[in-house]
Phi, psi and omega in degrees: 000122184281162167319313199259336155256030284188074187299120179258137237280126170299180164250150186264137185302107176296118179277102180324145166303327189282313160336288194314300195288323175289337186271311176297351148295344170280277180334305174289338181282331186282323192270327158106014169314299175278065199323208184235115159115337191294128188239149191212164173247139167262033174266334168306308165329275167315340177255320184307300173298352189035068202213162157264195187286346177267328166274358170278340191267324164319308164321290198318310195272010166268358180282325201294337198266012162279340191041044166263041168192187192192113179247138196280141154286162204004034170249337214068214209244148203214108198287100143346134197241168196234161158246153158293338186279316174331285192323286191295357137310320178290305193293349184267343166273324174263014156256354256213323169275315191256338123351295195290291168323342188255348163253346137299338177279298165338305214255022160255160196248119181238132155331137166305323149349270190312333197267355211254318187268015183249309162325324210261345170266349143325294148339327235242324191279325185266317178324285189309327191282299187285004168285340212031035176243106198280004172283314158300314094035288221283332195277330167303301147000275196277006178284322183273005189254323148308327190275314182296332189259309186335319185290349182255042160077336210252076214308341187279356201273316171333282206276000172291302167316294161328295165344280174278021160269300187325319180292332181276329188308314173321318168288306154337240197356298152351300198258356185303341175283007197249343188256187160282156168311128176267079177287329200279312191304308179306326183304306165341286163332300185305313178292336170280317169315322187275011184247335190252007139318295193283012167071011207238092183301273178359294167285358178300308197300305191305324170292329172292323180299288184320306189340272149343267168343282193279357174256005157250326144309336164287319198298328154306325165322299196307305169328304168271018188233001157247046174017059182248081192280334165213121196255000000 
């Protein structure tokens, strides 16, 4: 390999404290460490985190304008509680999105790679089902919904989704011991791959959409039928 092709190594992006204390802060609201109704200070915060008080309070408000936190004057920062109507607002924006994206992903020319890597977080998901392990399910689950919108090219429609999966999850994770096996959900999954191989946008959109639709009627049914009217 000569000198002029000879590729040179990136460098890893160094994460600013304020970086650092938002990603491990997110990871605890999501992972539900920090539940929903959980109230901090930020000097508490900030000691938690072993940081000072300016990239923890920087943290809080880029979580708050994500609108996983609320932040108080002389309360600290108060981990946003999720409601049912929340769920059906949310779940009604990602179907609403993520439709669009599985139809706008179809009518794109994808690596093999990629199509390879959305199979295989199916895959990963049938794997997890005959394992009875719905944890593993629910994580593969949001890999392949991430994986999925991504392909379709359109960063704002992106970072929209990402946003409100983040709001659901907490919950999701929260009812999973409460649902059924999701055997129909993997079939789904599978059917949208094979639709945006074939290029057949029209049916990508419609399997995503039913898709999206019932799963967010279940995680309400469950709510409301253990009366987890606010979480």
């Amino acid at each position: 390999m000569t000198a002029a092709t000879k590729k040179t190594p990136r460098k890893k992006t160094k994460l600013s404290l304020t970086d650092k204390a938002y990603v491990e802060l997110k990871r605890r609201i999501l992972e539900n460490e920090l539940p929903p109704g959980y109230q901090i200070m930020e000097s508490e915060l900030a000691e938690l985190l072993d940081i000072s008080r300016t990239p923890a309070r920087e943290a809080m408000m880029r979580l708050e304008s994500e609108g996983l936190v609320e932040i108080r004057a002389r309360h600290g920062m108060i981990v946003k509680r999720i409601s049912v109507k929340d769920m059906m607002e949310i779940y009604a924006v990602l179907t609403a999105l993520e439709s669009m994206a599985a139809w706008q992903a179809a009518q794109l020319d994808h690596p093999p790679e990629v199509i390879a890597e959305l199979r295989e977080s199916v895959e990963q998901m049938e794997q997890a089902l005959a394992d009875k392990d719905l944890k593993a399910w629910a994580n593969s689950d949001e890999k392949f919904h991430r994986l999925l919108v991504a392909m379709c090219g359109n960063s704002r429609l992106i970072q929209l989704v990402d946003r409100y999966i983040d709001q659901s999850h907490r919950v999701r994770m929260m009812t999973l011991s409460l649902r059924p096996m999701p055997l129909k959900s993997n079939e789904d999954h599978a059917n949208v791959v094979a639709a945006i191989e074939n290029k057949d946008a029209d049916t990508a959109r419609r399997i995503h959409r039913i898709h999206r639709e019932k799963a967010g009627n279940l995680l309400v049914e469950i709510l409301k039928k253990h009366n987890l009217t606010q979480l």
